[in-house]
N, C-alpha and C positions, 0 to 999 in steps of 0.2 A: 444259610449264613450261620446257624449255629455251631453246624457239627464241622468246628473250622480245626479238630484234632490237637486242640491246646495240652502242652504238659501241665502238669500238676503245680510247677513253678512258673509259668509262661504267664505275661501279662499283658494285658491289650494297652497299648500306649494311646491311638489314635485310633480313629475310623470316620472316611472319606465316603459320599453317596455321587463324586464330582467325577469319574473316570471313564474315558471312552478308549477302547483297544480294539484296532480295526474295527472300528463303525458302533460296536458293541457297547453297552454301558457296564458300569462294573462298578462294586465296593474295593476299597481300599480298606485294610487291618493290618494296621502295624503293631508288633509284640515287641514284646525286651529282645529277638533272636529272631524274626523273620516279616518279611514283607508280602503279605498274602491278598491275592487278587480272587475275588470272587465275584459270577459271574449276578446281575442282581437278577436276571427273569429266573431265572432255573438255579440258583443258589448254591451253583459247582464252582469247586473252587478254580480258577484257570491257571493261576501261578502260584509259585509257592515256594517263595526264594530265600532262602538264609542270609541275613546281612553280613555272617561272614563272608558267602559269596561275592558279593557285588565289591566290585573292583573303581569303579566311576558312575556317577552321578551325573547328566548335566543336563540342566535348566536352559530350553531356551521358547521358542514359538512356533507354531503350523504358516502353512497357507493366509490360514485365515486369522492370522494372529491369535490363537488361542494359547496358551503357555501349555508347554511340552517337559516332562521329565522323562529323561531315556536313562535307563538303569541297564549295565553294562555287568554282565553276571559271568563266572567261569563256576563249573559243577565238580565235583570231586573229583569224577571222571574226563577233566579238564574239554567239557565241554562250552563255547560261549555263547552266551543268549547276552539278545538284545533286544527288550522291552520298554517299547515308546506308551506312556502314559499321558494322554489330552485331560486336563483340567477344563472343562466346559465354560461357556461364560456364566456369574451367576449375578445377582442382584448385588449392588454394593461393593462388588470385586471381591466377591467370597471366594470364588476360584481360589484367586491367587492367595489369600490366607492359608487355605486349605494348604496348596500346593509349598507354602513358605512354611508350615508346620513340619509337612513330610521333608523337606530339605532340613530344617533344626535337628530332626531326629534321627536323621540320616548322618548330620555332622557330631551330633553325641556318641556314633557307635566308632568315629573315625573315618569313615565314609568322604574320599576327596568328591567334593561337592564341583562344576565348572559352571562357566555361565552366572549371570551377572543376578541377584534378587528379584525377584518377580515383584515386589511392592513399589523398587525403585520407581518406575515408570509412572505407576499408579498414581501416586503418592506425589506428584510433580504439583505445587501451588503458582497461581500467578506471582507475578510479581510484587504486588501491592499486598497479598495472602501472603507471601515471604516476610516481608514488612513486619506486618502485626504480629507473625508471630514470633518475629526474635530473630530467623533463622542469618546466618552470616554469608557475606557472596562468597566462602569459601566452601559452605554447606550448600548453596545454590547449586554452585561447580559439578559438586559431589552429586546431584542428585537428576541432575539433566544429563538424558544417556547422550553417548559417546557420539560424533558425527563418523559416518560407515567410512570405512578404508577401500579408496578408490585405485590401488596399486595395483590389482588387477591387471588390469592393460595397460600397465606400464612400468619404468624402477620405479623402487620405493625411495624416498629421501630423507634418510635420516637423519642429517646433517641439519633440514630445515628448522629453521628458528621461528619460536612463537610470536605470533603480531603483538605490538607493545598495549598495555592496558591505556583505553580511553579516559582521558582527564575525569575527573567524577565532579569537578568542578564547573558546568556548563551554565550559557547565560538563560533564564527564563524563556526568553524572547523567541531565541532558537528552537528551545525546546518546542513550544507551542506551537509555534509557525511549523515544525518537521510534523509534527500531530495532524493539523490541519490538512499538510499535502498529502500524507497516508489516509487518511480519513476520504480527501475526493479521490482519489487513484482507486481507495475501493469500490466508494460507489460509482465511479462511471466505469472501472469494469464488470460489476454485477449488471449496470444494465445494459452496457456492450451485450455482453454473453447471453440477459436473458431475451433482448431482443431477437440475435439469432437463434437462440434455439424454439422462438416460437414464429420466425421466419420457414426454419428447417424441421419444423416439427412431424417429420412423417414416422409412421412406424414402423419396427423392425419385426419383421413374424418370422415364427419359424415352421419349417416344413419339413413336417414329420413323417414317414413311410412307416407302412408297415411292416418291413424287413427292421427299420431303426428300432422298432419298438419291442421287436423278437429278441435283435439280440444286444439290448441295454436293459442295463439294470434298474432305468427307468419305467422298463414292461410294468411295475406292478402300482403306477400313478398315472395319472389322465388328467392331462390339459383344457379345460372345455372355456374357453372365454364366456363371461356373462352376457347376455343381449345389451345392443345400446340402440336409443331411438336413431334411425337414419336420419344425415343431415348434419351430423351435430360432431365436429372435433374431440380428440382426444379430451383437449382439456375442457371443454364444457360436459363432456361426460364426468370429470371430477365433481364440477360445480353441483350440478344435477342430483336429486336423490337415484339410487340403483340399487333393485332389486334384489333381493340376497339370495343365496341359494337354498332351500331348509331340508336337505337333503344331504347328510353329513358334516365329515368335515371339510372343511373350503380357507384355502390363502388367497387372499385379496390383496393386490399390490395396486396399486397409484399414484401416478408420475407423471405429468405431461409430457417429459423429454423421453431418453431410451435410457433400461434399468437391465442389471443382468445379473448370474448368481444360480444358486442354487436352492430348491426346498426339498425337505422326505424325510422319513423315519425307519428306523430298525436296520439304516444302512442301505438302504434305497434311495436315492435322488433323480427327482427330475429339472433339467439343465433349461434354465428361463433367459430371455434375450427378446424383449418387447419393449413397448412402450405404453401409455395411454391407462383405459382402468381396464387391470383382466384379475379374472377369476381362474383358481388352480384345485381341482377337488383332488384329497388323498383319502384313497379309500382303506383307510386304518383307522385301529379303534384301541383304546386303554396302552398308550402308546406316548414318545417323546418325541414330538416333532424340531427337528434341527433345520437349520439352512441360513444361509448372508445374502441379502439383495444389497446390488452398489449401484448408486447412479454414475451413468456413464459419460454427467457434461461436468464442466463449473456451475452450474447454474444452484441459484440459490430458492429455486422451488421446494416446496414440501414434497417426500416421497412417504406412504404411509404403508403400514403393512400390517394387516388385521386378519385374525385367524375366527372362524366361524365355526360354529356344532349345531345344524342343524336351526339355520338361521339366528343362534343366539351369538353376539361376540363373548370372545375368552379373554381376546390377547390384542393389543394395539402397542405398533411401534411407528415413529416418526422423525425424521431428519430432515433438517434445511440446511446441510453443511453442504459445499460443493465438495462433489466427490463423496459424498456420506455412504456409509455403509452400516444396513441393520442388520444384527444377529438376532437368529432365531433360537428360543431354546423354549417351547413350551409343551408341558403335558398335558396331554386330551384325555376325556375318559371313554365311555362307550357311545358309539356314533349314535346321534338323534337321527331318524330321519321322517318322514311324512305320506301317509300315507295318499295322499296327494298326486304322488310324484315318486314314479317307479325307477328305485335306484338299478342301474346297468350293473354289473357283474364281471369284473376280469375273469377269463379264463383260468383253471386250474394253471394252465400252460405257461400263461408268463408269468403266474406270481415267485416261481422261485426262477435265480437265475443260472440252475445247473440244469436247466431245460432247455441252454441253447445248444449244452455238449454235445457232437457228433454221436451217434451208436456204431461202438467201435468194440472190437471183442478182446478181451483184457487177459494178460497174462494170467495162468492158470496158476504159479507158483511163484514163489519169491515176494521180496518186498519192491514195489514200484512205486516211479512219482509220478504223476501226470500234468502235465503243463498246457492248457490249453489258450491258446489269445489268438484273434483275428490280425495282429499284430507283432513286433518286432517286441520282445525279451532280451532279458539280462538277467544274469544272479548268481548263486552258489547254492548246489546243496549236496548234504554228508551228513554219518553219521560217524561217532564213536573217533572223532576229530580227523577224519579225510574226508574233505570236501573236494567236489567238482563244479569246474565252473559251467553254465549253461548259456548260450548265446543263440534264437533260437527264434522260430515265429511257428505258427498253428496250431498242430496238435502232438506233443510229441511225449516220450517215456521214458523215462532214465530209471536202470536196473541198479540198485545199491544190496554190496556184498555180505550183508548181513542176515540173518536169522532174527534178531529181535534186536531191541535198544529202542533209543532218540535218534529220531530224525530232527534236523535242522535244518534253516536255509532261510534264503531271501531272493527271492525273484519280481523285478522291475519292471512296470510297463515302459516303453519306448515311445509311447503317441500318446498326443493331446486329447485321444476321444473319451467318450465314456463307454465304450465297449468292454466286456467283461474281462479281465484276466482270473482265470480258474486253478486250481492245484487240488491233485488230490491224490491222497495217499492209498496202496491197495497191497495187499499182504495175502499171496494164496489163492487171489483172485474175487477174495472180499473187501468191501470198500472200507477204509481206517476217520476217514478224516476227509472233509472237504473247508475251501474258504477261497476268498475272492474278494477282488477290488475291483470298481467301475471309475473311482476317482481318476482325471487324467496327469498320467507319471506313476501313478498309486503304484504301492508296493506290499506284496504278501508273504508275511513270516511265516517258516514252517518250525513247529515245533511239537512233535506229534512221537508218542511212544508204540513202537510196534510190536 
């Protein structure tokens, strides 16, 4: 992180500890003249962009709602990179500060910024919080986002005229009486709902092979549910004191209905879809544990999610929102474990997941790409600005006509699964570059110098 190559004029404006790029955590350092990605485990720098370059800005969100700045670059040598930036969730909504700093500075160099303020949303008061503090219903207007444009599957209408403003002058009486009928509509759908779902409370398991476990990028996580006394439902195992595990690290979810989502670190995830109290042990250590669990009813149950080292808690998250969803972002430090209680060992085999690639024998010369997926692809890749498109499933190798440069590219999964998509660069018959995505749709930038 030091030896970040500064002129002797070059000045740090800002610096970000909030960045993930493909799965990876990163620093952000922004100077008077460039926007420098650096990688935080091994302190290389990844990107190393001149603000003159960068062409567009735009601000928007992931999957998982997380806010996203894609920085849209052309290189002297009129090559384009496109560099998606994850701002993480952080306490407070410091993310999005973070990420509302790098867009200011980004609009001080001239930089067209797209995409709407990331505090906007944040920063939403009730109504009665609107009140006190002054703010006008025209300032209200302004600050509640937009409702989505459903024109899609269908014309658009532009001609349509806006619904006329409601009188602001209403009687008391109405008022209260409208209060009252929303007040029972919610509660007797909460207990519609919680009735059924502890009607329909059975759970969903999942069934895992050991072929799924070779070739997902979940190989390097283990699923082991905690014991529960026989006899005894889902939700009375909530009730219930349960046993912890004191053998590392361990996620603990709890929900009587069905919960689904993702947990893992360093870019590894394993894909959860249960119900009831289960335990998830990840065998990582001095690490940043990420992942979203969402409950999958209405129902107005607590779902909690507690992170353990070695029987001690770190980390407790909880929601009663129907439909709630918790994000995970917690660092662990060096696994506890007990001597007690002989921790299992993954194999060498599956911890990395370029150990499902076929053995296949590699061109001896030239520069190649490698594409490997169990699945159907898409994408582009070129260097020195001619690109080929690729369309494309297994394992396959595309020859590009160059001696040295930048390679570029972008290639798509096509399936929902979390099976690996692989790429990797080879030059002479030596390996350049590897990376990969398990996320389902997930997509792998190539950006690699030969």
């Amino acid at each position: 992180m030091d030896n970040l190559n500064l002129n002797s004029d070059e000045v740090i404006i800002h610096k970000t500890q909030a960045i993930i790029i493909n799965g990876v955590r990163h620093e952000a350092v922004l100077t008077g003249r460039r926007f420098i990605l650096v990688e935080s485990e091994t302190g290389s720098i990844h990107e190393d962009i001149l603000l003159a370059e960068i062409e567009t800005a735009i601000s928007g969100v992931n999957k998982i709602r997380e806010p996203v700045l894609t920085l849209i670059s052309t290189s002297p040598a009129g090559e384009k990179r496109i560099t998606e930036l994850v701002f993480i969730r952080l306490a407070g909504n410091q993310n999005l500060v973070e990420l509302e700093k790098c867009i200011a500075i980004l609009k001080e160099h001239h930089i067209p910024v797209e995409g709407k303020s990331p505090l906007a949303g944040a920063s939403l008061l009730g109504r009665g919080e609107r009140t006190s503090t002054g703010e006008s219903a025209d300032e209200e207007r302004l600050l509640r986002p937009a409702v989505p444009d459903w024109t899609i599957a269908g014309p658009s209408h532009p001609g349509r005229q806006p619904l006329p403003e409601e009188n602001s002058q209403k009687s008391p009486i109405s008022i209260i009486a409208a209060v009252v009928i929303i007040i029972i509509l919610f509660v007797g759908g909460t207990f519609v709902v919680g009735q059924v779902m502890h009607e329909k409370n059975v759970p969903v398991h999942q069934n895992v092979t050991g072929t799924d476990i070779t070739s997902s990028v979940v190989s390097s996580l283990s699923q082991t549910p905690a014991p529960e006394p026989q006899g005894t439902s889902d939700t009375d195992s909530i009730s219930h004191p349960v046993s912890v595990p004191t053998n590392g690290v361990w996620v603990q979810v709890s929900y009587p209905g069905n919960f689904s989502g993702l947990i893992g670190a360093q870019g590894k995830n394993i894909a959860i879809n249960s119900s009831g109290n289960q335990f998830y042990k990840l065998p990582v250590q001095n690490t940043m544990i990420d992942g979203s669990i969402e409950k999958m009813d209405g129902s107005a149950e607590k779902i909690e999610v507690s992170i353990y080292n070695g029987g001690t808690l770190i980390s407790k998250s909880e929601s009663q929102k129907p439909g709630g969803v918790i994000d995970i972002h917690v660092m662990v430090g060096p696994a506890i474990g007990n001597s007690a209680v002989t921790t299992t060992q993954l194999p060498a085999s599956l911890v990395s997941p370029y150990a499902s690639l076929p053995k296949v024998s590699i061109p001896p010369s030239g520069v190649w790409v490698r594409v490997f997926s169990t699945g159907n692809f898409i994408g582009s890749i070129g260097a020195n600005g001619q690109f080929r498109n690729v369309n494309s499933t297994g394992d396959q190798f595309y020859h590009l006509s160059i001696s040295s440069g930048m390679i570029d590219g972008s290639i798509e999964k096509q399936e929902g699964t979390v099976n690996n998509l692989i790429i990797e660069v080879y030059k002479d018959g030596a390996l350049v570059s590897q990376s990969y995505t398990s996320t389902p749709l997930g997509v792998v930038d190539i950006h690699t110098s030969v």
